[in-house]
N, C-alpha and C positions, 0 to 999 in steps of 0.2 A: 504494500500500500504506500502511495507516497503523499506525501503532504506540501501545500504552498497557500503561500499570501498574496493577495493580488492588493497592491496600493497605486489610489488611486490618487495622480499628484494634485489635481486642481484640490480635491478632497484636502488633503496634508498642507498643502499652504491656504485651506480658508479654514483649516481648525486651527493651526498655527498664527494666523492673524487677528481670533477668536481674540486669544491670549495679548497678543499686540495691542489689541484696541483697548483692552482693559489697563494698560499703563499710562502712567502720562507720560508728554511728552519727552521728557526730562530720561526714565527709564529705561531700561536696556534689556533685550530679552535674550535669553539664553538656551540654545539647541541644543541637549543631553545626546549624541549621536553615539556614544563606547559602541564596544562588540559591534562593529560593521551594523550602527544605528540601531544597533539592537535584534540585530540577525535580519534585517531589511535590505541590508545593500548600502555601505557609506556613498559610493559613487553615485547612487538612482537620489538617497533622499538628502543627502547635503546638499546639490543644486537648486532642490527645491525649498527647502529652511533657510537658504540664503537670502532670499527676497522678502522674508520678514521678521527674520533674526536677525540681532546684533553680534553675536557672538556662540561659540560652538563648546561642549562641555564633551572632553575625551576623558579615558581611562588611563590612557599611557604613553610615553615618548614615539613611539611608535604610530599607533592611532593619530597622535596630534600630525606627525611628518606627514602619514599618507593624506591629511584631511588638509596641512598647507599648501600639497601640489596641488589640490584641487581648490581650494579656496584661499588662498596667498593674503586676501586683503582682510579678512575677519580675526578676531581674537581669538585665541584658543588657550582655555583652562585646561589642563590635564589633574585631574581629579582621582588617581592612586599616586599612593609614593612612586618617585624617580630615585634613582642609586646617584648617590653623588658626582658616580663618572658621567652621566649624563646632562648635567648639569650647565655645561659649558654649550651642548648644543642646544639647550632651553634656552637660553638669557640670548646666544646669538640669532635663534627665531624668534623673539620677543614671546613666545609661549610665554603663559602664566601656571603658574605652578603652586596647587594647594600645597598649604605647609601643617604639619604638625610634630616636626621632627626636627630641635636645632641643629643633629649635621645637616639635613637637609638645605637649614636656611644658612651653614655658615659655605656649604661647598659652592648654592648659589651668589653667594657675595661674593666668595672668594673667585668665580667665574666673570661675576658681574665687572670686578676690578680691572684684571686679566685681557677683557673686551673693552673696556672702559662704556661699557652700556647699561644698562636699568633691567634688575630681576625682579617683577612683581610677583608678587604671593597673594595666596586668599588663606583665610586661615580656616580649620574647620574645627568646629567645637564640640567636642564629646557632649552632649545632653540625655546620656542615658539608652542612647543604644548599642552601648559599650563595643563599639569595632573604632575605627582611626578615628581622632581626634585631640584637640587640647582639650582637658579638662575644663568646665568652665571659674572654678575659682582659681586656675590659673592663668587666664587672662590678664591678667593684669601685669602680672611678673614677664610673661613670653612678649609682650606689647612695646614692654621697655627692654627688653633685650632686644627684638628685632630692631627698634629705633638705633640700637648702637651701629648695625649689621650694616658697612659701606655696600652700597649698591643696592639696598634690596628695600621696596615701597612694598606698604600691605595694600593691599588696593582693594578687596575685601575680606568677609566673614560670612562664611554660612555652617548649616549643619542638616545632618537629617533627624525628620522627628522620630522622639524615640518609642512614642506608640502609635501609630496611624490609623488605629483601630478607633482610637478616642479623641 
């Protein structure tokens, strides 16, 4: 027996613009694409979240590379840990790179210097669904540590909820 998805694109960019309309102006909306869009085909539906996304949310160094050939001009967060040797080809593609790990953040500064370029970070915040994150009563300590950190801007914060049921 075999199984398939059929997506239909006008569909994906006017559920996607759903969400657009809903922000103001100001706002920036963010395409979660990991696992080849989530076993959809990164190549079929990035073309199409380009037209009303700001910006693309990957899983890995990898993901992000394959999704800059194909869209050069949009931001892209990669949202699992990076190994620190990676670090040097993040900062020189302007990828942005969730943190919750100071080597993380010191190997991106120390990359960031190296290029003389700007590593932004998002941070993510443990709230109870105990997988990657900063704790949250440790924000405030990691906050002023990364301010020390040359090269490296937080640029944001998120987390996932830790019950979604409620």
């Amino acid at each position: 027996m075999t199984s398939w998805i059929e997506i239909d694109r006008e569909r994906l960019l006017a559920n996607t613009r759903v969400f657009r309309d809903l922000l103001d102006s100001h706002r920036k909306l963010m395409a979660v694409v990991k696992a080849d869009a989530y076993g959809h085909g990164l190549a079929l539906v990035a073309p199409v979240l380009a037209k009303a996304a700001d910006w693309y949310g990957v899983n890995d160094l990898e993901e992000a590379l394959a999704l800059h050939r194909m869209e050069p001009d949009k931001p892209i967060l990669i949202l699992g840990h990076s190994e620190s040797s990676a670090c040097e080809t993040i900062v020189a593609h302007g990828f942005r790179q969730v943190l919750f790990r100071k080597d993380t953040a010191e190997a991106l500064s120390s990359a960031a210097s190296r290029l003389d370029e700007t590593a932004y970070v998002h941070l993510k915040i443990e709230t109870g669904l105990h997988r990657l994150g900063v704790p949250a009563e440790e924000m405030g300590a990691i906050g002023t540590y990364l301010t020390k950190l040359e090269g490296v801007v937080v640029e944001g914060a998120y987390t996932h909820f830790a019950d979604i049921e409620d």
